[in-house]
C-alpha angles and dihedrals in degrees: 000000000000112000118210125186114214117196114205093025101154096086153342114034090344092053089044091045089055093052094052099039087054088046090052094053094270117146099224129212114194127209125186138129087232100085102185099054092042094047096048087037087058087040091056113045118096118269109177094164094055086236089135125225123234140230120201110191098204132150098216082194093067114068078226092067090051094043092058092040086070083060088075113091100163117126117256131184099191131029116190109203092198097144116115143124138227140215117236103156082103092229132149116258082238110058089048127092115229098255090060087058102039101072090065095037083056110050090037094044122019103030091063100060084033090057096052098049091055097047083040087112096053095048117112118236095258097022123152133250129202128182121185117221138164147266078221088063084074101055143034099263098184129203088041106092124236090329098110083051094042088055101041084050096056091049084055098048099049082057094059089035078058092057095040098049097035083168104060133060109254106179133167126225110198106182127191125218111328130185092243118153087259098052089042090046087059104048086050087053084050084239092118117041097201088195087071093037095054090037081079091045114093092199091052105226130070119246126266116233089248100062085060093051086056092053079048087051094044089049094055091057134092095256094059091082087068085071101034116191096331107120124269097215112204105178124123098263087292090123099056090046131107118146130098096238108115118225119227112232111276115282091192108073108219114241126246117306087230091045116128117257113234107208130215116185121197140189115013108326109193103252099247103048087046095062095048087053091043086054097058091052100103104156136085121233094268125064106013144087111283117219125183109195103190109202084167089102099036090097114023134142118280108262094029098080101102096045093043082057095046088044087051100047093046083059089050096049092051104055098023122124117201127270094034132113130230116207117192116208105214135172126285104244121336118332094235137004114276151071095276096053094050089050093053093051085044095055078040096057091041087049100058085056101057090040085067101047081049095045099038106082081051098061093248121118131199128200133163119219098187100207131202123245081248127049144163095251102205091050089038096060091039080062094054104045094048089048089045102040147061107290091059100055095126088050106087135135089036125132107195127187127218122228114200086217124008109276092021 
């Protein structure tokens, strides 16, 4: 039985990772400062093989809460650093002591890292590592503290982790807005006026916790090394907008996070590749999630890029029916050396994100995998189906590339 430790397990995405990864076989081991929540969380996830879930009551602020943390010496094949606060007074960097500003530099930036190097012992030698960021690590958010900077900086610091630790598995989860007891705490105190947050959001509604257990999930999987410490970011198309246009709230309800994929390949699929696809479509074409994956532009002729993907998505938009994805497989780097061909991946990459912000309100979602002329096939076509099918439905406007080992 795998093992993961989950910092910040009590609520919000930690609480909903440990429900999933229980539900998925994990033995869980639960960190958070709050000791009733944690405790009854670990009582109550299902445990049908009597292995027992933990619950480790720490305060990763207080040196006391890392120093007890060195006195656990059981072996672990995933660590989730999800901890992290938030500031929502709504001041300016400027007018705050630093003080004011260090608790949250702390927890965000430093525990992780700090984390890893006490549990070092107990990783497996390929664990995996997953550190959650932020959309916000992308972009000044301003009147919240050093929360944008906390969060750039751990998505810095997983990549030198990466580098450090070539091994192991180091990857990044950014999500976007999700539903979680603190954001919803905050629309009912009118200090969050969702309207405004959703209007950024191409897919027009914010994520449930639960969407984001299912990418932590994903990332402590085999596959995840395809993507190495490069951001997942699940986040409603927010992060490949940037026009001033609002979006109106979804009116395409997504389908249920467990419902089957039913899978529609275009253009040549290498055989191979196309049988092991083939084998993970298990629905029928109602009721379940509908998933285009397009191979037609994955090895075009240099300079035709642009036009093959036009020419993909108009095919899309023609026979598509909401909510459904559509997944481009595109090359890995330029077609060809020159200007002209960098220039053309470049406008490609840039496509698929408008796509998305286009798409979007109308409960379609768009995302590129560039994919190398050699892959591992079984972890290759568990990458696509994730990115293409149900669990992913917050995770749009993304263009991800695949490594044939991590740091690669």
């Amino acid at each position: 039985m795998a093992t993961v430790l989950i910092t910040g397990a009590a609520a919000g995405i930690g609480r909903a990772a440990a429900l999933l990864f229980a539900s998925q076989g994990w033995r869980c081991v639960l960190l958070d400062r709050d000791t009733a929540r944690v405790v009854a969380l670990a009582d109550a996830l299902p445990d049908p093989d009597g292995q027992g879930h933990m619950a480790l009551c720490l305060d990763l602020l207080d040196p006391a809460g890392l120093a007890a943390l060195a006195d656990f010496r059981q072996p672990l094949d995933a660590v989730i650093n999800n901890a992290g606060i938030s500031d929502t007074r709504g001041l300016r960097l400027a007018d705050m002591a630093w003080a004011e500003c260090q608790r949250l530099m702390t927890l965000n930036l430093q525990v992780p890292l700090a984390v890893l190097h006490v549990l070092q012992p107990c990783l497996a030698p390929r664990a995996h590592i997953v550190n959650v960021a932020s959309g916000a690590a992308f972009q000044a958010i301003p009147w919240r503290g050093l929360y944008s900077a906390s969060k750039a900086g751990l998505i810095a610091q997983s990549r030198a982790l990466a580098s450090e630790w070539p091994e192991r598995c180091v990857s990044v989860l950014a999500p976007g807005f999700v539903r979680t007891e603190l954001v919803q705490h905050l629309i009912d105190e009118k200090r969050l006026d969702p309207v405004r947050a959703v209007a950024k959001i191409p897919l027009g509604r914010m994520a449930e916790p639960e969407e984001l257990a299912h990418a932590l999930l994903f990332l402590a999987s085999a596959p995840a090394r395809l993507l190495g410490p490069e951001p997942l970011r699940v986040d409603g198309g927010s992060g490949a907008f940037g026009g001033s246009a609002a979006f109106s709230p979804a009116q395409v309800p997504p389908v249920s996070l467990s419902a089957s994929t039913r899978l529609r390949l275009c253009g040549t699929v290498p055989l191979e590749l196309e049988a092991r696809l083939q084998a993970q479509d298990t629905g029928s074409d109602a009721g379940c999630y509908q998933a285009v994956v397009d191979f037609s532009v994955w090895q075009c002729a240099s300079g035709e890029l642009v036009a093959a993907l036009h020419a993909a998505a108009r095919q899309f938009v023609q026979h598509a029916l909401a909510p459904s994805s559509l997944t481009l497989i595109l090359p890995q780097g330029p077609v060809s050396a020159g200007a002209q061909a960098a220039g053309d991946y470049a406008a490609a990459r840039m496509m698929v994100a408008t796509l998305a912000c286009e798409l979007g309100p109308l409960g379609f979602r768009v995302n590129g995998l560039c994919l190398p002329p050699e892959y591992p096939l079984d972890d290759t076509a568990l990458l696509i189906n994730y990115v293409a099918g149900a669990r992913a439905q917050f995770l749009t406007g993304q263009v991800l590339v695949l490594r044939t080992e991590q740091g690669a």
